[in-house]
C-alpha positions, 0 to 999 in steps of 0.5 A: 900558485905564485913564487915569492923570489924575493922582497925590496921597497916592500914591492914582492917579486916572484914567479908564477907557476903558469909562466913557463911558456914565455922568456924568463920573467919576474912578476912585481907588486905590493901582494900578489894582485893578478895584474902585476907588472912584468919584467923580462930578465934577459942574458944580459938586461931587464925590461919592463915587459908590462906595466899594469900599475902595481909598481909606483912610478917614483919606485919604477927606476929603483925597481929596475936598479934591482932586477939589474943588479940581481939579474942572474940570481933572479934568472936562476931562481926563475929557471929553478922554479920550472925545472922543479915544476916540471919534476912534480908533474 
């Protein structure tokens, strides 16, 4: 079940509870669509992981902007999520 993180240009960013096998990264899309477009947040960056479309290309740069800014927030909340998965297993 995914995780709402977060809500910006009416896009949702949040976590999928099935992520925990790969790098840090946050889900984004208007809804939560299977396909949504991927970012890997890194110590120091954001990169788009996989866009699958669910992100307007005019919106994509803002996008961006945002995960940056907020890169330590999301990556917390991300690394919360798991550690409280791992708790309910």
């Amino acid at each position: 079940m995914p995780e709402l993180l977060d809500i910006y240009l009416g896009y949702n960013f949040y976590v999928k509870s099935d992520g925990d096998n790969e790098p840090v990264h946050i889900h984004v899309a208007k809804g939560h669509p299977e396909k949504a477009t991927k970012f890997w947040i890194m110590s120091d960056t954001v990169e788009l992981a996989r866009d699958n479309g669910t992100v307007d290309p005019k919106d994509m740069g803002r996008v961006l902007r945002y995960l940056r800014k907020n890169r330590e927030r999301m990556m917390s909340k991300w690394l919360a999520h798991f550690k409280h998965a791992e708790v309910k297993h």
